[in-house]
Every structure is written in structure tokens, then in C-alpha cells.
FILUM-379693 format. One record per residue (C-alpha): x, y, z; residue number from 0; residue in one letter. Coordinates in nm, 4 decimals. Example, Ala and Ser with C-alpha at 12.3 -4.5 7.8 and 13.67 -1.06 7.14 Angstrom:
2
gulo x:1.2300, y:-0.4500, z:0.7800, seq:0, type:A
gulo x:1.3670, y:-0.1060, z:0.7140, seq:1, type:S
***
This chain:
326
gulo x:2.5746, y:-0.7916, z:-2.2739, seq:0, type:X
gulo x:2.3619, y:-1.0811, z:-2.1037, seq:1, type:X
gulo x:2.5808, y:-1.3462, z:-1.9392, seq:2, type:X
gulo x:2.4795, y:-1.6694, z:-1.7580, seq:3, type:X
gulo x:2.5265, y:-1.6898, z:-1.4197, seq:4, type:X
gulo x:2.7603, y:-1.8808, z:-1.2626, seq:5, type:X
gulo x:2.6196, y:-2.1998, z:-1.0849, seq:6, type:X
gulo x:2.7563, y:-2.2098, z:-0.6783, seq:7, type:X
gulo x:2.6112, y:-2.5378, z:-0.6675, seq:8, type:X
gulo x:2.2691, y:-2.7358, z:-0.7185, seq:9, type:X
gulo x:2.1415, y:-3.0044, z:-0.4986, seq:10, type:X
gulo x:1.8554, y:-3.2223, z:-0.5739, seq:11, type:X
gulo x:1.5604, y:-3.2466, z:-0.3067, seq:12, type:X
gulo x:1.4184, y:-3.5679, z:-0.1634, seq:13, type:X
gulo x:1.0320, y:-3.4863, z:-0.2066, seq:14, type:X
gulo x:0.8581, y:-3.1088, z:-0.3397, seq:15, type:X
gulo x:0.9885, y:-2.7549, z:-0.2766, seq:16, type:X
gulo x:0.7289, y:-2.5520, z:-0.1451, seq:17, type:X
gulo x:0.9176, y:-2.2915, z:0.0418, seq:18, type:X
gulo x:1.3176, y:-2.1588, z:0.0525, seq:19, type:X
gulo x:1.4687, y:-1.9689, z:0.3049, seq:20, type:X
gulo x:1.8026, y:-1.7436, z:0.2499, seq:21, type:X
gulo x:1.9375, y:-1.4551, z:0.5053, seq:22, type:X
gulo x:2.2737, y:-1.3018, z:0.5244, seq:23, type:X
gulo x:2.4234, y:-1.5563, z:0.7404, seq:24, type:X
gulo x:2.3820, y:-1.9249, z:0.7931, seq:25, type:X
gulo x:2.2525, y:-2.2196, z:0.5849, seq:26, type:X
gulo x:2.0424, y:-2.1945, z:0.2860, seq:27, type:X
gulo x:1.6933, y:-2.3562, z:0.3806, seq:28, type:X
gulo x:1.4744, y:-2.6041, z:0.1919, seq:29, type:X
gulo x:1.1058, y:-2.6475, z:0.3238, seq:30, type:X
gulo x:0.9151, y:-2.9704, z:0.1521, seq:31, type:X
gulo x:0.7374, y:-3.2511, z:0.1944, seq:32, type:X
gulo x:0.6800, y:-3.5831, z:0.0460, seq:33, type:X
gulo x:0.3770, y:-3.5805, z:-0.1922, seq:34, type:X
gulo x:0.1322, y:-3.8879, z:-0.0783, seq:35, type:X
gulo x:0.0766, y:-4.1390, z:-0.3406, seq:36, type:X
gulo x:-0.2012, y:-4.0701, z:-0.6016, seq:37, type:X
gulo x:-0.1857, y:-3.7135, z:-0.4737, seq:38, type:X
gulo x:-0.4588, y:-3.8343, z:-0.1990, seq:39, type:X
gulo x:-0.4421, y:-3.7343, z:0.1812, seq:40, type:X
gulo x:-0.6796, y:-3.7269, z:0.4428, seq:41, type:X
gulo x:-0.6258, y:-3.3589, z:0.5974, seq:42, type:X
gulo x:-0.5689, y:-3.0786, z:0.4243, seq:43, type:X
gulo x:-0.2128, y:-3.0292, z:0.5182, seq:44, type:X
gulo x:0.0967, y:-3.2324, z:0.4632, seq:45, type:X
gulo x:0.3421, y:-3.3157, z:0.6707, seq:46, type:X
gulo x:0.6450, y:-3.1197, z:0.6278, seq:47, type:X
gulo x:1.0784, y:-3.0961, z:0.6481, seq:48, type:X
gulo x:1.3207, y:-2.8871, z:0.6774, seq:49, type:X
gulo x:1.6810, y:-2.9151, z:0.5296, seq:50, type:X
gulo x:1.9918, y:-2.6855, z:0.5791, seq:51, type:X
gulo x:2.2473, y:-2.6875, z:0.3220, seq:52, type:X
gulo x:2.6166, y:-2.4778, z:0.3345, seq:53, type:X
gulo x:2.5264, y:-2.1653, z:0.1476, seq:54, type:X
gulo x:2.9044, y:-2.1934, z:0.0071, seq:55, type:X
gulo x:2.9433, y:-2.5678, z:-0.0912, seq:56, type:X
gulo x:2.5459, y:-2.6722, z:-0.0860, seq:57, type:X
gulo x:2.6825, y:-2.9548, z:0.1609, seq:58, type:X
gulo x:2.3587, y:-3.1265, z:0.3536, seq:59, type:X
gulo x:2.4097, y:-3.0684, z:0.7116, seq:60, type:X
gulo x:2.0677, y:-3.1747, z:0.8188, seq:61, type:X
gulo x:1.7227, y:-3.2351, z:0.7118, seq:62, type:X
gulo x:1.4414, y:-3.2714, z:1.0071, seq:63, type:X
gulo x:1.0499, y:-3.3024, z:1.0452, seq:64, type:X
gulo x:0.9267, y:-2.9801, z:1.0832, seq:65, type:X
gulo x:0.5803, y:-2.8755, z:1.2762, seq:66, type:X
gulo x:0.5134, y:-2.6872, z:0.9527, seq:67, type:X
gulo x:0.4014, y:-2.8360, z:0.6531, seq:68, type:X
gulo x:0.2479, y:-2.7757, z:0.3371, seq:69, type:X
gulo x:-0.0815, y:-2.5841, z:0.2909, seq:70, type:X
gulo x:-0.2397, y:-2.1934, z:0.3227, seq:71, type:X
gulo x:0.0838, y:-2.0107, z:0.4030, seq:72, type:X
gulo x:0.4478, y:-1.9988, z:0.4820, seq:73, type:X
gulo x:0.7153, y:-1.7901, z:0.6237, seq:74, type:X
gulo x:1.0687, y:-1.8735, z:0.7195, seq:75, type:X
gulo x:1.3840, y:-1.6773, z:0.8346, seq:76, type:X
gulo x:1.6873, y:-1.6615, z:1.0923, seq:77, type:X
gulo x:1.6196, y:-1.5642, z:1.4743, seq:78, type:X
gulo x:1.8680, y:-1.3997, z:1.6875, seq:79, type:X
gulo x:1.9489, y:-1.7034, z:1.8883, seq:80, type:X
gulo x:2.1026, y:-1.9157, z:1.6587, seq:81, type:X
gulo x:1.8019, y:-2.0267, z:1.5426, seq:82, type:X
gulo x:1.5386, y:-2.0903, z:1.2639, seq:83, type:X
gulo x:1.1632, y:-1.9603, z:1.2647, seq:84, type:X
gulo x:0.8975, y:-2.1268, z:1.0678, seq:85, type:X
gulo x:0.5959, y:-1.9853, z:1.0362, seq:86, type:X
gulo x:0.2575, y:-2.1697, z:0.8376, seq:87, type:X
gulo x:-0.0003, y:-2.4545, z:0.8712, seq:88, type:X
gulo x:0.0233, y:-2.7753, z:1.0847, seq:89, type:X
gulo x:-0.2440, y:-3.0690, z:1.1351, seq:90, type:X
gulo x:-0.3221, y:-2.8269, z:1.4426, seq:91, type:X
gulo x:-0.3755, y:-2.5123, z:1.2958, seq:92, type:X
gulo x:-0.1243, y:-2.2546, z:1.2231, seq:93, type:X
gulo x:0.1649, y:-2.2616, z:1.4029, seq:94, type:X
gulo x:0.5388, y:-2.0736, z:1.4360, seq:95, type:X
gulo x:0.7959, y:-2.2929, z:1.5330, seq:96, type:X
gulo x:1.1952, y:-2.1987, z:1.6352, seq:97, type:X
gulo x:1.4719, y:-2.5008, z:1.5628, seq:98, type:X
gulo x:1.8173, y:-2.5055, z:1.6440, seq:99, type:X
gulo x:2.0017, y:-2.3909, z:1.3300, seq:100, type:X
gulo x:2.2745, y:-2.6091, z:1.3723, seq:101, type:X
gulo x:2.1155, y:-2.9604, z:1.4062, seq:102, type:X
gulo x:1.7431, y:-2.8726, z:1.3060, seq:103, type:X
gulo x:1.6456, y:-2.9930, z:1.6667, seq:104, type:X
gulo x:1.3003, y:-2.8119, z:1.7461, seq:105, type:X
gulo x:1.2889, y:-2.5451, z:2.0233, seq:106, type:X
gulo x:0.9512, y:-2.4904, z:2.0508, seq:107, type:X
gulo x:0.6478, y:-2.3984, z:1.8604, seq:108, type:X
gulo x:0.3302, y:-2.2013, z:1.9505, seq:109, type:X
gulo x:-0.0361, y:-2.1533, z:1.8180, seq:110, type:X
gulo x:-0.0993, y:-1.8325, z:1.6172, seq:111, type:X
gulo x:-0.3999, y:-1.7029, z:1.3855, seq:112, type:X
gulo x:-0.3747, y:-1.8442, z:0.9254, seq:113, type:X
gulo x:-0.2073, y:-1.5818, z:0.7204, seq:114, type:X
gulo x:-0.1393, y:-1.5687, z:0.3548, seq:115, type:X
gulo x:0.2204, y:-1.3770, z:0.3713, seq:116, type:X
gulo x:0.4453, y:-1.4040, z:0.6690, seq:117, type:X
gulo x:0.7820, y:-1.1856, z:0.7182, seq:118, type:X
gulo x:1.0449, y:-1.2872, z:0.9678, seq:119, type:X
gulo x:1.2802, y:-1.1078, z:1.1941, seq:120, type:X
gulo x:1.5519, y:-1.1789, z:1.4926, seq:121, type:X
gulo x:1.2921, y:-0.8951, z:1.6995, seq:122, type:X
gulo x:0.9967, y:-0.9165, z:1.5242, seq:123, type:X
gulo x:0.7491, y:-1.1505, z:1.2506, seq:124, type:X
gulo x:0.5020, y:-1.0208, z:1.0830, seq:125, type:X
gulo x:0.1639, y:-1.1787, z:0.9165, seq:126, type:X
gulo x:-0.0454, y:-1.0691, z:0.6333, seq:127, type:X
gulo x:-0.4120, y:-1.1904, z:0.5782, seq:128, type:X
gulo x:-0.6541, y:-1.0259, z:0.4256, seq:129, type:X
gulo x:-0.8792, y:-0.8793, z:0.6681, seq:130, type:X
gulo x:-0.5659, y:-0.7960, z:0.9219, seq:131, type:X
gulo x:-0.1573, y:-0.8017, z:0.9852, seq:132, type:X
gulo x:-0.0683, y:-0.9163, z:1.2718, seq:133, type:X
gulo x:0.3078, y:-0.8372, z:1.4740, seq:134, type:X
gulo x:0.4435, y:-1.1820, z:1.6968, seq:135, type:X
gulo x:0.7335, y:-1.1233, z:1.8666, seq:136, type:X
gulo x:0.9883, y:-1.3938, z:1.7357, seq:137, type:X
gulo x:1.1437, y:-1.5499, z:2.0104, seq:138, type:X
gulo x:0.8758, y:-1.5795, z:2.2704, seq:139, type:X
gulo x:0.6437, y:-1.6675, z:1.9994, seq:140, type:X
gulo x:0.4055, y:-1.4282, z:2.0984, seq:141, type:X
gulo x:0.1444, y:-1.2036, z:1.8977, seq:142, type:X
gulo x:0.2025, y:-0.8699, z:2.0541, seq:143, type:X
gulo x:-0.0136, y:-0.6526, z:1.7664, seq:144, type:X
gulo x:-0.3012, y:-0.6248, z:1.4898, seq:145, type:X
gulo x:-0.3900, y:-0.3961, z:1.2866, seq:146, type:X
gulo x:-0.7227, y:-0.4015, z:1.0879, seq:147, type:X
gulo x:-0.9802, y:-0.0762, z:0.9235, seq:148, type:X
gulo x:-1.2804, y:-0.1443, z:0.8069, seq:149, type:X
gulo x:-1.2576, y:-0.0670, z:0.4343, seq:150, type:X
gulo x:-0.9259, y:-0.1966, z:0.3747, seq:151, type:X
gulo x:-0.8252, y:-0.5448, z:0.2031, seq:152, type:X
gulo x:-0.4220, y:-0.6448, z:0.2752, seq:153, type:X
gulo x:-0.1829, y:-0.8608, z:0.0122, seq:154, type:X
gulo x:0.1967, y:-0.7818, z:0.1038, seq:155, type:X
gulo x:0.4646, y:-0.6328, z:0.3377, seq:156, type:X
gulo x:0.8136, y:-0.5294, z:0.2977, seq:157, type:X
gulo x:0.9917, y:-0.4142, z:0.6311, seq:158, type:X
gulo x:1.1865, y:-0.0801, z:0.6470, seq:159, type:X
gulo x:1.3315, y:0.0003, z:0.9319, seq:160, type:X
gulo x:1.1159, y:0.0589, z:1.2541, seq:161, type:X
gulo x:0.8014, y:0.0729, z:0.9959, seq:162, type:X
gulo x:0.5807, y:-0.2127, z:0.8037, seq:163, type:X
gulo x:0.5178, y:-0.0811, z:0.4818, seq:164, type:X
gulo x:0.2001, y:-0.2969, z:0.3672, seq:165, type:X
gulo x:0.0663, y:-0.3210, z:0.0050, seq:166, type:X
gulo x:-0.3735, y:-0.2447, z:0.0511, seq:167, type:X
gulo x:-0.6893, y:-0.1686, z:-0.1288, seq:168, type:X
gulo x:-0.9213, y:0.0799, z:-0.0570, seq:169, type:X
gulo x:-1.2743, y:-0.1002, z:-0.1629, seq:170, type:X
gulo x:-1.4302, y:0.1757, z:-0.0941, seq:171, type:X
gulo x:-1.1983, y:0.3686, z:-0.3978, seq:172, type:X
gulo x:-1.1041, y:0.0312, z:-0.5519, seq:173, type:X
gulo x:-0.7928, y:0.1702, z:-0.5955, seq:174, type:X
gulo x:-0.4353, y:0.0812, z:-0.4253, seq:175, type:X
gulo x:-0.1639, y:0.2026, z:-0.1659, seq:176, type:X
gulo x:0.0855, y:0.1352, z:0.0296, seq:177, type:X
gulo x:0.0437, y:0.1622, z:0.4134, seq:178, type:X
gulo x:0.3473, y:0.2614, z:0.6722, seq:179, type:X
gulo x:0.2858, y:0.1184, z:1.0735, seq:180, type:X
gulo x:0.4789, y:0.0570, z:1.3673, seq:181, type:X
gulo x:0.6769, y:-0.2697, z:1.3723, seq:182, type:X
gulo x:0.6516, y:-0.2264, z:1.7247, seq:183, type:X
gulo x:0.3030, y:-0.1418, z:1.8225, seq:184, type:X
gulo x:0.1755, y:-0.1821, z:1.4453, seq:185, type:X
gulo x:0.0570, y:0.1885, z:1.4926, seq:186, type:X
gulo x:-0.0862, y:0.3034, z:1.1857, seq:187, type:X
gulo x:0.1982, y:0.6015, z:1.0644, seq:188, type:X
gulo x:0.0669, y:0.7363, z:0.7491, seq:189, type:X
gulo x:-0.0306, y:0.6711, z:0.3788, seq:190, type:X
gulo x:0.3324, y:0.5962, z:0.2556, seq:191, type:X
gulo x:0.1331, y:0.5957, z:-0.0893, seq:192, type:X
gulo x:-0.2184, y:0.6919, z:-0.1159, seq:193, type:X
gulo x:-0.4561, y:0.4422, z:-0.2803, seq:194, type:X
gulo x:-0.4397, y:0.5866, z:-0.6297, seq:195, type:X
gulo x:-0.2776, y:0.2832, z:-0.8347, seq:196, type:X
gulo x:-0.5525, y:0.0810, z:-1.0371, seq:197, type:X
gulo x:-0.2909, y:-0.2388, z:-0.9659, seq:198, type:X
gulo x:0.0090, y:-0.2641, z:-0.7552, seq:199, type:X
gulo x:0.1385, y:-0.6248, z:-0.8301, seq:200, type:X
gulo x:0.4704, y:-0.6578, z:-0.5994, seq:201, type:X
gulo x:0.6423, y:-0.4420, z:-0.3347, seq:202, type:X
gulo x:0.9954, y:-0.5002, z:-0.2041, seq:203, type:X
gulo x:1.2026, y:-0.3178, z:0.0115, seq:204, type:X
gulo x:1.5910, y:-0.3109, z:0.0879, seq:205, type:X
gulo x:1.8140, y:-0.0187, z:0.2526, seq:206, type:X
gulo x:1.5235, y:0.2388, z:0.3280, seq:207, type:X
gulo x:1.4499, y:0.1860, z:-0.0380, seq:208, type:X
gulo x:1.0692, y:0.0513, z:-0.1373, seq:209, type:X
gulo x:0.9987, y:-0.0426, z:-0.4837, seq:210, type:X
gulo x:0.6544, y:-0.1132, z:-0.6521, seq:211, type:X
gulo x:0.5762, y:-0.2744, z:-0.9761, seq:212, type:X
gulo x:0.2646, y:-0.0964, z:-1.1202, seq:213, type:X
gulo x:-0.0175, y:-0.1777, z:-1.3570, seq:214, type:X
gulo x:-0.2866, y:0.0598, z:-1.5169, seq:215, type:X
gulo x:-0.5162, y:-0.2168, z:-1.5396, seq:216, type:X
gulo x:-0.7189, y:-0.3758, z:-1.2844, seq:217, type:X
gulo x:-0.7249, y:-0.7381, z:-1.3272, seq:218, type:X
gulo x:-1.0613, y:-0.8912, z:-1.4025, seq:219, type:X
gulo x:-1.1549, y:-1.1948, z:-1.4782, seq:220, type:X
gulo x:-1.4054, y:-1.0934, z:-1.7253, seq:221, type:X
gulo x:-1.1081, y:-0.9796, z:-1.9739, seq:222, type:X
gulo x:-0.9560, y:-1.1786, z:-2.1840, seq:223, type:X
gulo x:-0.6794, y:-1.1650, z:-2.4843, seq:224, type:X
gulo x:-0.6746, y:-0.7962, z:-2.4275, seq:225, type:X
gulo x:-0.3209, y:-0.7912, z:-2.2677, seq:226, type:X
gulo x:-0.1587, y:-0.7139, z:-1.9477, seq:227, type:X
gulo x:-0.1238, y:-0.3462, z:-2.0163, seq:228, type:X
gulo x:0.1555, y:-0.0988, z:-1.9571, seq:229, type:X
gulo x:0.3762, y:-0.1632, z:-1.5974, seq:230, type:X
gulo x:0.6352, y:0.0106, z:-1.4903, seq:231, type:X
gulo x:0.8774, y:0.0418, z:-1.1597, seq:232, type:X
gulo x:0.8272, y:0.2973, z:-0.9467, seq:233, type:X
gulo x:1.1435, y:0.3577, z:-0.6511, seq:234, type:X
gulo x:1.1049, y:0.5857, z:-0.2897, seq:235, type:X
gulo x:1.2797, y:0.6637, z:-0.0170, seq:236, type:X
gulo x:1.1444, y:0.5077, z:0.3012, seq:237, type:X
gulo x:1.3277, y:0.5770, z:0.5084, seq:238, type:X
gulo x:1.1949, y:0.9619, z:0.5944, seq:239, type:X
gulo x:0.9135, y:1.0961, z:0.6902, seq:240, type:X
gulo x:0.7190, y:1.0827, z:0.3453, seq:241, type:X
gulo x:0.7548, y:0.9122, z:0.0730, seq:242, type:X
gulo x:1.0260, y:1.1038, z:-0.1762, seq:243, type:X
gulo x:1.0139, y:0.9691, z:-0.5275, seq:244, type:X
gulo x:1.3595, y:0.8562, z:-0.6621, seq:245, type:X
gulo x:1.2733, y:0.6978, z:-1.0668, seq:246, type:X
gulo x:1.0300, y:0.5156, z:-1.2739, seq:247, type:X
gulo x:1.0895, y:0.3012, z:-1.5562, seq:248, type:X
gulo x:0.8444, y:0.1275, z:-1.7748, seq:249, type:X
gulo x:0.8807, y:-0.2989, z:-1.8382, seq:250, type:X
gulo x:0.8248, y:-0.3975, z:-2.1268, seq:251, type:X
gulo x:0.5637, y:-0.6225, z:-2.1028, seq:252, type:X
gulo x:0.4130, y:-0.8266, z:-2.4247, seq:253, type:X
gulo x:0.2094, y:-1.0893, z:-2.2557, seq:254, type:X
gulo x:-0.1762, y:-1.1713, z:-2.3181, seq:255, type:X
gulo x:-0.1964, y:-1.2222, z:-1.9475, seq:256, type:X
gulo x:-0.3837, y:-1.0122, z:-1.7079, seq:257, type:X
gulo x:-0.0550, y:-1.0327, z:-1.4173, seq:258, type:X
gulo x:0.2750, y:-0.9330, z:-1.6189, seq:259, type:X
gulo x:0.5025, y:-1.2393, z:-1.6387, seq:260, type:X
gulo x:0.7649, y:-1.0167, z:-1.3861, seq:261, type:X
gulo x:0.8698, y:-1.0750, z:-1.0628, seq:262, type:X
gulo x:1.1052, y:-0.8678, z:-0.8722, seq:263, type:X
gulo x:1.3381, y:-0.8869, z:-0.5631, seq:264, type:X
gulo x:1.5483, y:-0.6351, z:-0.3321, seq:265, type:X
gulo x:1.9204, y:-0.6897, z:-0.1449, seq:266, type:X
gulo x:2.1579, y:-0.4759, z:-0.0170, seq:267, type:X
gulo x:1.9926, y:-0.1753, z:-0.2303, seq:268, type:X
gulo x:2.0225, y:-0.3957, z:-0.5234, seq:269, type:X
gulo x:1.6563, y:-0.4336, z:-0.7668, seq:270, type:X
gulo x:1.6675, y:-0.7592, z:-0.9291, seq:271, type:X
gulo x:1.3983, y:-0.7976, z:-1.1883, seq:272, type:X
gulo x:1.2866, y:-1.1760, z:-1.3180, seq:273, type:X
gulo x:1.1027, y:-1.2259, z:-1.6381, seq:274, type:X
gulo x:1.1349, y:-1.6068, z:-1.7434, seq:275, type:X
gulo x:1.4646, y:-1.7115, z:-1.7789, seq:276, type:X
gulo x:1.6705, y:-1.3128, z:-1.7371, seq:277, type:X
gulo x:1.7638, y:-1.1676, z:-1.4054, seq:278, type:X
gulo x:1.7811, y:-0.7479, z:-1.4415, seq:279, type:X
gulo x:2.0128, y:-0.5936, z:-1.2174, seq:280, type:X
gulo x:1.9233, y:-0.2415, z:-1.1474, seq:281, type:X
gulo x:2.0952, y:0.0033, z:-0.8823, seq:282, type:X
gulo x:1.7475, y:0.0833, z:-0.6282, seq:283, type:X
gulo x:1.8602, y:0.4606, z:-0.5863, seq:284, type:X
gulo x:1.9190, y:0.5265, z:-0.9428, seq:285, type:X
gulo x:1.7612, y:0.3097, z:-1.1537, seq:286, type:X
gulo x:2.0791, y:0.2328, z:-1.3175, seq:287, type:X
gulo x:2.0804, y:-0.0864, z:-1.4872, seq:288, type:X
gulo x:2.3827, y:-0.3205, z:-1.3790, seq:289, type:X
gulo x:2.3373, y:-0.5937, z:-1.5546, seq:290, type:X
gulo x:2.1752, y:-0.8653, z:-1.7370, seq:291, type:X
gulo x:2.1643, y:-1.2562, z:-1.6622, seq:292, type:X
gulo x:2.0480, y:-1.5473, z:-1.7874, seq:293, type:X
gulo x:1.9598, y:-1.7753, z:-1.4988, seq:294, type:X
gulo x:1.8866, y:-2.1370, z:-1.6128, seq:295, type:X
gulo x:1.5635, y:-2.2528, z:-1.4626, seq:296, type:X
gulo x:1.4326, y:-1.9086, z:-1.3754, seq:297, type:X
gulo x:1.1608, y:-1.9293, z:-1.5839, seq:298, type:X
gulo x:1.0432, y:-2.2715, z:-1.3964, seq:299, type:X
gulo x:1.0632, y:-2.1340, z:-1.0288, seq:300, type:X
gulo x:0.8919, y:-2.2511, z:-0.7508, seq:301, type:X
gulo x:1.0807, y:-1.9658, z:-0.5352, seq:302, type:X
gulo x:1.3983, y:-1.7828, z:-0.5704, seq:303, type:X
gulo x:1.5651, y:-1.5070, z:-0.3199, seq:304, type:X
gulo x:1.8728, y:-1.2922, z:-0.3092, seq:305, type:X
gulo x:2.1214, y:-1.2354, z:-0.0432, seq:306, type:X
gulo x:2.4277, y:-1.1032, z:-0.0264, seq:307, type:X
gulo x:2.5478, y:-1.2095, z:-0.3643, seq:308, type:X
gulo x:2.3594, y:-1.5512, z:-0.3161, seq:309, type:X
gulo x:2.0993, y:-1.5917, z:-0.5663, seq:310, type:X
gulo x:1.8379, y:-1.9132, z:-0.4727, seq:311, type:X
gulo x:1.6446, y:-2.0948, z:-0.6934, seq:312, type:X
gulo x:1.3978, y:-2.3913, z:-0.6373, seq:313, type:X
gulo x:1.2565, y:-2.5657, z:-0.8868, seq:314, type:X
gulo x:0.9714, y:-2.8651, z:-0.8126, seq:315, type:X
gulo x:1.2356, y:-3.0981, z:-0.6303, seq:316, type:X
gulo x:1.5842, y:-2.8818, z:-0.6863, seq:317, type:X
gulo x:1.7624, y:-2.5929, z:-0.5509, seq:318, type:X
gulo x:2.0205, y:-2.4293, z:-0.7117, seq:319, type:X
gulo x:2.2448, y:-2.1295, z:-0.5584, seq:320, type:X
gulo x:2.3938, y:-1.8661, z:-0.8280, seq:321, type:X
gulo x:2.6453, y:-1.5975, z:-0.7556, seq:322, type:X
gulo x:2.4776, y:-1.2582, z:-0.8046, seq:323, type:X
gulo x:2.6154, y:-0.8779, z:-0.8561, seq:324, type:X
gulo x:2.6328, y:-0.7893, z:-0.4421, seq:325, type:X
***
């Protein structure tokens, strides 16, 4: 039986949404900026801020510039030093920058290389482009590792452990995989699944659990009206030595789009599956479904995220915080 969620709270935003931030602990976190008039600017990033609302009552506590704004980019998380880390583009280049997480006052900020994806840690952030990931050790802001092979083109990570599990394609095969290195040393470990996908669309990880959503279709853009094709979930332990298989399950998928019209997310073990407006629940090791739930505004998202319960949604210029199956 599909239910609708129940609503924590839902704050409206005082410019765009371009990022969201949500860990286990702390505020929920609101990265914007303030769109310039006509839509004209001179550089090719805006200016951006940062605001911390109570993940329980959705209370403001602060909102602050932030050396990060809005362009090629973003990444945002909780350090181990009471403190925030946002990574992405400034005026300057790309930047990561730590701020006090209880008054949004800026520690400090430091130089580092343009990414597409960026992952962050209390020990450890990592950066995905596509020629390269790259480890920067959080608090001293410092890129310690990169990793690059000739041959290899990068989109995603999830984090497991003491590994980087990163989503690849072999142009050589023109097929995909998923890659396992060092979060430490970014050591390349092994294969964690050998580039023999035609599509891999999403990976998430949660609990030594990594789940992929699979297409049997490359996209193309010289295809049209002939549908998305079949997709389906595919679940492993990561947490071993090898990648052990745990289920698969097909998603239905009816639309004329190359890229299905699913997204998916991973919490405490938990697979939570978004396609428009209804939130699938699924256990990760079994593949047993939990639930289903109707999520108002889902299926307008600029970003959402689970945590602990905590499911957040932003919209263009709201957030909204749901309570979740933990």
C-alpha cells in the first residue's frame, strides 16, 4: 500500500538550490545563490551561500557567503572538527573550503584541480573528473593522491570502507565497470566489476553494500523514440575481497527516453529507489521491498538525500525534510 510521507518540515530558500547537504549528525545544508537579473553575469561562476537549518524543526540558524558558488561541480559534507567542507568552483578556480558548523564562519579554503563529482569525508574527500580521481585529505585541505590509466573514462564514486569503488569505461571495450582503490593511497585494488555492462547509470553504496542500476543499451544520441530499454538493480557485497552477488531485480521502465526516469539512493543498508513522484524502499541485502511512498515534489527535484530516517528534498528555491523508513 503506497502512503505519503510525512512532511518534518519545509522551508522556503532566499535565491536557487543548486546543491543540499545531509549527514548523520548536524544541520541540514542548503547551497545557493542569487540568480543575477536577466540571467546575465560577467564570469562564469556565481557567487554562492550557505545556510544551516535544524534537521528536526528546519529552524534557520545561519546562512553565510560561501567561497563556493555555482558552476562545474559541487561537493559538500561534515568534517571531523565540527565543521563543514565545501568543495566546487569559485571566481578563482576550484576551491575546498572548511566553515565552522555552528555559525558558518569560514576556516579556511585552499586551491585544488575542477571535478565533476566530489565525495566528502571527516579523513578523506574524494574527486571525480573524467580523465582522473583525485584523494585530498579533508582537514588540511590537501590532495594527497590521483589515480588515472590511459584507456579509462571516470563518472561516479561511492565509498566503502577503506576502498573507492568508482563507476568507469573501458573505451577501448566500450563497455562498463566498476573500479575498487585505496582511499588512502588511491592504489588501484582490483576490478570490483569488470567492464562488461553496455550502461551503468548510478552506483551507490551503504554498509559494505554497492548497488548499480543497469541498462542494456548504450545511450546514443543518434536513437530516438526507440525507448530506454530493459534496467534492472543489481546488489554486492563490498565489503570482501571480491565482489559476491546478493539479487537483481528488473525496473520497470516505460519511458521513450534514452536514461530511465530512476534515480536511486543508499542509507544505513536501506535502497531507496525514485521514479517521479514514488520513493521504493527496498532492504540492500535482500532485495526485499519495504515500502512504497509518495513524496510530493519528488518528481520536480533539484536534489534529494537520505539519512538516518531524514529524507531531503530541494526543489528550485525550497527544501523540504520527510521522515523515511530508517
Amino acid at each position: 500500500m503506497t502512503t505519503t510521507a510525512r512532511r518534518r518540515w519545509s522551508r522556503e530558500f532566499a535565491g536557487e538550490i543548486d546543491g543540499i547537504g545531509l549527514g548523520e549528525t548536524g544541520p541540514v545544508l542548503i547551497h545557493g545563490y542569487d540568480p543575477p537579473a536577466g540571467g546575465k553575469w560577467i564570469d562564469s561562476v556565481i557567487p554562492g551561500k550557505l545556510a544551516a537549518y535544524d534537521r528536526n524543526s528546519g529552524e534557520e540558524l545561519w546562512v553565510s557567503p560561501c567561497e563556493v558558488g555555482y558552476g562545474r561541480g559541487f561537493g559538500i559534507g561534515m568534517g571531523d572538527e565540527d565543521d563543514i567542507v565545501v568543495l566546487g568552483p569559485s571566481i578563482k578556480g576550484h576551491r575546498i573550503a572548511r566553515m565552522s558548523s555552528a555559525s558558518g564562519e569560514l576556516i579556511g579554503a585552499a586551491e585544488i584541480r575542477e571535478f565533476d563529482q566530489a565525495l566528502v569525508f571527516g579523513d578523506m574527500s574524494i574527486t571525480v573528473m573524467s580523465d582522473r580521481i583525485c584523494g585530498i585529505m579533508t582537514n588540511p585541505m590537501l590532495e594527497v593522491w590521483s589515480y588515472a590509466r590511459d584507456g579509462e573514462r571516470y563518472h561516479i564514486a561511492g565509498r566503502c570502507g577503506s576502498n573507492v569503488l568508482v563507476l568507469y569505461t573501458d573505451l577501448n571495450r566500450k563497455r562498463q565497470g566498476v573500479l575498487r582503490l585505496d582511499v588512502e593511497s588511491g592504489d588501484f585494488v582490483d576490478a570490483f566489476l569488470p567492464p562488461e555492462y553496455a550502461v551503468i547509470h548510478e552506483l551507490v553504496t551503504s554498509d559494505g553494500i554497492a548497488v548499480v542500476l543497469v541498462g542494456d543499451r548504450t545511450p546514443s544520441r543518434f536513437r530516438s523514440g526507440s525507448g530506454g530499454g530493459a534496467i534492472r538493480l543489481e546488489a554486492f557485497r563490498a565489503d570482501g575481497s571480491e565482489a559476491h552477488p546478493l539479487w537483481r531485480s528488473d525496473v520497470p521502465n516505460d519511458s521513450i527516453d534514452e536514461l530511465p526516469e530512476v534515480s536511486i539512493a543508499m542509507d544505513s543498508g536501506k535502497l531507496y529507489i525514485s521514479s517521479d513522484a514514488l520513493l521504493e524502499v527496498r532492504d540492500g541485502i535482500s532485495g526485499r521491498q519495504l515500502g512504497d511512498l509518495t513524496i510530493p515534489g519528488l518528481d520536480e527535484r533539484i536534489a534529494w538525500g537520505v539519512s538516518q530516517g531524514a529524507g531531503l528534498l530541494a526543489e528550485e528555491t525550497r527544501a523540504s525534510v520527510f521522515e523515511l523508513p530508517a
